[in-house]
C-alpha positions in Angstrom: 19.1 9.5 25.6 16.1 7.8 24.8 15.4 8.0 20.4 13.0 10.5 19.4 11.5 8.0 16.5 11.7 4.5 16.1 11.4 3.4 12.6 9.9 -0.4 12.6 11.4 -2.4 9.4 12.2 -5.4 8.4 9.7 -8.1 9.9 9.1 -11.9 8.5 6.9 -11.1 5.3 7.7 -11.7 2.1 8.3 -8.2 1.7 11.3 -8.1 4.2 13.8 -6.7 2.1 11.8 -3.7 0.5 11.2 -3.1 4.4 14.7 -2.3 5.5 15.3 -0.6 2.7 12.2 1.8 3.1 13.3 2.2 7.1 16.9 3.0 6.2 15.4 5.8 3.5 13.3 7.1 5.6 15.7 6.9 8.8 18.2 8.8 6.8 15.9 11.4 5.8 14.7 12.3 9.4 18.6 12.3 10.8 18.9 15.1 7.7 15.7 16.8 9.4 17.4 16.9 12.8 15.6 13.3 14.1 17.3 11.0 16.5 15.7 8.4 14.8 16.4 4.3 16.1 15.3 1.5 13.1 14.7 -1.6 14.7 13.9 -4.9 13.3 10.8 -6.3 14.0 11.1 -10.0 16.6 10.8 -11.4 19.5 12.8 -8.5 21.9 10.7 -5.7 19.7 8.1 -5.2 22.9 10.8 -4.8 25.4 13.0 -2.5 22.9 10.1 0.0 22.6 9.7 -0.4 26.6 13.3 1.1 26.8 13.5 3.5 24.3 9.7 4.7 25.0 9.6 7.1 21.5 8.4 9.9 20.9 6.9 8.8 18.2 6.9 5.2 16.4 7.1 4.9 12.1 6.0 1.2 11.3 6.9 0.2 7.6 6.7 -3.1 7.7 5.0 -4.3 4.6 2.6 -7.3 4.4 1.0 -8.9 7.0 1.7 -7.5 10.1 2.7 -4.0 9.0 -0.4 -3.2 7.3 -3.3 -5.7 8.7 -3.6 -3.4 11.9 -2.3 -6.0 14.3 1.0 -4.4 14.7 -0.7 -1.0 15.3 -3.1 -2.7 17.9 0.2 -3.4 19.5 1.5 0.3 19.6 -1.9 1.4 21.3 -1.6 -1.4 24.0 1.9 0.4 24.8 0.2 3.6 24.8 2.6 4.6 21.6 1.5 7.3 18.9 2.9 6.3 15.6 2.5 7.7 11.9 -0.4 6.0 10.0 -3.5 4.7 9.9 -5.3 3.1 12.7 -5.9 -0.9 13.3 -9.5 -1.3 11.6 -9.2 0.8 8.6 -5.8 -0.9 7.8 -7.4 -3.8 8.0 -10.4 -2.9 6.0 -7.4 -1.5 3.6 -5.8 -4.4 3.5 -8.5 -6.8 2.2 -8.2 -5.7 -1.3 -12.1 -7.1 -2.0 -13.2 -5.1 1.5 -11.3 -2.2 0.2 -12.8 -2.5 -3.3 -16.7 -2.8 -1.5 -15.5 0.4 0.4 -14.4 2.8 -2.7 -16.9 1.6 -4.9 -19.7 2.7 -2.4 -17.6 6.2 -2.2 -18.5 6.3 -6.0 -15.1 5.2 -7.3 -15.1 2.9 -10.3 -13.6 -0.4 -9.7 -12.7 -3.6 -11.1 -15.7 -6.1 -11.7 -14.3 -9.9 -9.8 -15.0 -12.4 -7.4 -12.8 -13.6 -4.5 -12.3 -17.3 -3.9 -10.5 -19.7 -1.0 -8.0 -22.5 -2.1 -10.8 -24.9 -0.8 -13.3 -23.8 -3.3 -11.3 -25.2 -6.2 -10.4 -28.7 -3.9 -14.0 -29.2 -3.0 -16.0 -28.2 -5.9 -13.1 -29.2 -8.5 -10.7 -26.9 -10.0 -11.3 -27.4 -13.6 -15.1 -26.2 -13.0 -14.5 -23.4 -11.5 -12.1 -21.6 -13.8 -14.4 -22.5 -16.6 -16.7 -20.6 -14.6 -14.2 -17.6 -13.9 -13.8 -17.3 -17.4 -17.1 -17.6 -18.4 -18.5 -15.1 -16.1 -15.4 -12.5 -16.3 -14.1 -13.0 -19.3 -10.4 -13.0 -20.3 -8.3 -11.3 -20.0 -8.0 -11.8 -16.1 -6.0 -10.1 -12.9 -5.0 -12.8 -10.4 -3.6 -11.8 -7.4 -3.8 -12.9 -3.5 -6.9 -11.0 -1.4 -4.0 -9.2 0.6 -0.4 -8.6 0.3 1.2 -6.4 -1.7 4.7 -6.0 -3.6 2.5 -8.1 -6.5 3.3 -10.6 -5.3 1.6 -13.9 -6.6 -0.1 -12.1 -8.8 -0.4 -12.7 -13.1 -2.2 -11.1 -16.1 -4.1 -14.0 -17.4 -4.5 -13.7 -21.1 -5.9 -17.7 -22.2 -7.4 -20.4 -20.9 -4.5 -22.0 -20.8 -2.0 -19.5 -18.3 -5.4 -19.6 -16.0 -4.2 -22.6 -13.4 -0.6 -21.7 -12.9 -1.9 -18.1 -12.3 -3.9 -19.8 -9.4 -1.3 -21.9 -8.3 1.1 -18.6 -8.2 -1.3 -16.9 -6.1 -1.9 -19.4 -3.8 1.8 -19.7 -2.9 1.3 -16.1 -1.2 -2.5 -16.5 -0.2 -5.0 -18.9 0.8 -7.6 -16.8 -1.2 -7.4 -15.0 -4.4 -8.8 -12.3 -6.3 -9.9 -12.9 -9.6 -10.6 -9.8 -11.6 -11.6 -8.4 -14.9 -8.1 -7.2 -16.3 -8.2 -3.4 -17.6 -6.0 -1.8 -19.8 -4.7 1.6 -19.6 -2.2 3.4 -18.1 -1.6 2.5 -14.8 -0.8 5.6 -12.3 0.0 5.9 -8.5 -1.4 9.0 -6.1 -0.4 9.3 -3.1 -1.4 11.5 -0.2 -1.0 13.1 2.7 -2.8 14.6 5.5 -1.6 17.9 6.3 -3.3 20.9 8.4 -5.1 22.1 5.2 -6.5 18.0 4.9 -6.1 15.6 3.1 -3.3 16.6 -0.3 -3.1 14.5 -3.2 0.6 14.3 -4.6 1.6 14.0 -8.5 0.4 10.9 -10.3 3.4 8.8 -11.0 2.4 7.0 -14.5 4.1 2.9 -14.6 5.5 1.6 -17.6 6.7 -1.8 -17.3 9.4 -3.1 -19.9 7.8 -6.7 -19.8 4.3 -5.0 -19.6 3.7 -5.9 -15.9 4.5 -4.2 -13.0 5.2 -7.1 -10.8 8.1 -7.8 -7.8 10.9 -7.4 -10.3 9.7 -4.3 -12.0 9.2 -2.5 -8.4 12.7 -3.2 -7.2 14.7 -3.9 -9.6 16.5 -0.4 -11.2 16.0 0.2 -14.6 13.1 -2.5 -15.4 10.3 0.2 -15.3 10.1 3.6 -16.9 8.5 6.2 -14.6 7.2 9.5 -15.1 6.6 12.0 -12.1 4.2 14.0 -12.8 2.3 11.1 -15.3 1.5 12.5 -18.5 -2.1 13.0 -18.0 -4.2 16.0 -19.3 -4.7 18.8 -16.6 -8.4 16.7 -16.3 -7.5 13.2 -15.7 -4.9 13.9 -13.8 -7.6 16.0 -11.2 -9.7 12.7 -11.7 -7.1 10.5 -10.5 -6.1 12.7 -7.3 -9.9 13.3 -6.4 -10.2 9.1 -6.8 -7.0 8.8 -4.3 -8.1 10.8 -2.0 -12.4 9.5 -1.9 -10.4 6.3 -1.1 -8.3 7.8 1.5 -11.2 9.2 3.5 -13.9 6.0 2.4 -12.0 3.9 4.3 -10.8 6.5 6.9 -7.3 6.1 7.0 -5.2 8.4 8.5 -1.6 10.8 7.5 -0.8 8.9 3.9 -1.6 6.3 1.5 -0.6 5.1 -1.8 -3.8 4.5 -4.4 -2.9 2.5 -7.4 -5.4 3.2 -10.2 -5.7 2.4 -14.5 -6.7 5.0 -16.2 -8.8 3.4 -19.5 -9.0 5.3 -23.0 -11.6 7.5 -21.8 -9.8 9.0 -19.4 -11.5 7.2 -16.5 -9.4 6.1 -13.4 -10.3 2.3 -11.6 -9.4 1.9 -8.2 -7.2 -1.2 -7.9 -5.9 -1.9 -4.2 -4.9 1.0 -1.4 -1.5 0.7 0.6 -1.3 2.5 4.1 2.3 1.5 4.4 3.6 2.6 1.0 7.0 2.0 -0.1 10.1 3.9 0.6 12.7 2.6 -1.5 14.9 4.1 -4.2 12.6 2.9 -7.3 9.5 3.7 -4.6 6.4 5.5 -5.8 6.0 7.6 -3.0 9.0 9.3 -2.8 8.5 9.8 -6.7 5.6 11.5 -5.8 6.9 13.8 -3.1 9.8 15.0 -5.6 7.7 15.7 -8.3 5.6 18.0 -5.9 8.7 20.1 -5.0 8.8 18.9 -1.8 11.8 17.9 0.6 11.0 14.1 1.4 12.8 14.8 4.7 10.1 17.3 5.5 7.5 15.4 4.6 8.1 12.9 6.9 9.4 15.7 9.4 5.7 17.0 9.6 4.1 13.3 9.5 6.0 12.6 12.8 4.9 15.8 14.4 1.1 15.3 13.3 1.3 11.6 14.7 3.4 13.4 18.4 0.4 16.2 18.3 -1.8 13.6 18.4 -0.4 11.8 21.4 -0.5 15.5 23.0 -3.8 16.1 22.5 -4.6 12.8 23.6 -2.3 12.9 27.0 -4.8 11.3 29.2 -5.9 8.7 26.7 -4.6 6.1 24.5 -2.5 6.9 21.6 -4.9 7.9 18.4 
């Protein structure tokens, strides 16, 4: 009998690991639902497995490139396949991080102040100049991270002069442009929604607290590194800041089922926008899942409903492509 949902994992970003893991979460929580859910790894034979298990109803989280820069959901429409989450422009607008910043910020978000730059910027016009220039126009401290990508990976909290060129050099290993931003301190926060048939729900904010300080690979994945608190402790006020922020960024960019919004909240209880995910994590130490607990909600059942959404969809849409 053919599998109800295919969950798509794995993949060859550097983000590969945190991928199976999220698919086999996931997977498990469906099967718990009453699913017959597949998880297949994402290669070479992935077209021709989808063409012989034809799903109900695909589940791509693949992080990085591929699973969240809309080329792998251009894919499932060719095959005519509905899937959970957004469609291939907006996750690609989503993505970008300094596309997804110009989108927010015209929803009336507040967002970081930075400039994006290609490696061949610092070859051609000389390195040295323009990082003097960085600093001189932005100040320190800096946030440098690649333009897309997520995990944090090759990105740095610059605080001198001096940390500025292996911060570039970090962040070129994972991009060939980077994102240079005003670094702003506060307590950092995750919101995370989901579409439901009353619209679009924002979740608990789950408040971050790095033990080294920065929430990078190590602090994501690694249990016991980083201090979480689901619900954050925000005041009643904030906190309805925060959710209202997640979900302007949600529907500015028109993405579609659930998203992750990763914000800093300053001293004045303001929240900045920093980057969107449409393929959140899933993992054990995962924000999302936080999220959904601290609601009171069954994870299982959230992602129950998300898969029947995505197969009303393909209902509605019989004579069509998949939306």
């Amino acid at each position: 009998m053919p599998a109800s949902v295919v969950i798509l994992a794995g993949g060859l970003s550097h983000e590969r690991d945190v991928s199976l893991r999220s698919g086999r979460r996931v997977a498990e929580a469906l099967r718990h639902n009453g699913s017959d859910v597949d998880v297949l790894d994402v290669g070479a034979d992935l077209l021709d497995s989808l063409a012989a298990r034809r799903p109900a109803v695909v589940v791509p989280l693949l992080h990085g490139a591929t699973g969240e820069d809309g080329s792998l959901r251009d894919v499932l429409e060719l095959l005519g396949l509905p899937y959970v989450g957004s469609r291939p422009q907006p996750s690609r607008t989503a993505f970008d991080k300094p596309s997804a910043k110009a989108a927010v910020a015209a929803a009336g978000v507040a967002t970081t102040d930075g400039v994006s730059l290609p490696a061949s910027t610092f070859r051609e016009l000389g390195a040295t100049s323009v990082m003097a220039a960085l600093v001189e126009r932005l100040g320190l401290p800096l946030m440098v991270k690649p333009t897309s990508g997520g995990s944090s990976l090759g990105a740095s909290v610059v605080r001198t002069v001096a940390e500025l060129p292996g911060a570039m050099v970090g962040c070129f290993a994972y991009g060939a442009t980077a994102l240079v931003e005003s670094y702003v301190a506060g307590t950092e926060v995750a919101v995370s929604v989901v579409e439901t048939a009353d619209g679009v729900v924002a979740l608990p904010a789950v408040e971050i607290v790095p033990d080294g300080g920065f929430y990078d690979y190590a602090a994501r994945y690694t249990a016991g590194t980083t201090e979480f608190f689901a619900p954050g402790r925000l005041d009643d006020e904030v906190a309805a800041r925060c959710a209202a922020a997640a979900v302007a960024a949600h529907e500015a960019l028109g993405l579609r089922d659930l998203s992750r919004t990763d914000l800093v909240v300053d001293a004045d209880g303001v929240p900045t926008f920093l980057e969107v995910n449409v393929a959140p994590g899933m993992t054990e130490t995962s924000l999302f899942p936080q999220a959904v607990a601290a609601s009171g909600l069954d994870f299982g059942s959230v992602w129950q409903a998300l898969v029947q959404r995505a197969a009303a969809r393909s209902a509605t849409a019989a004579a069509g492509p998949a939306r």
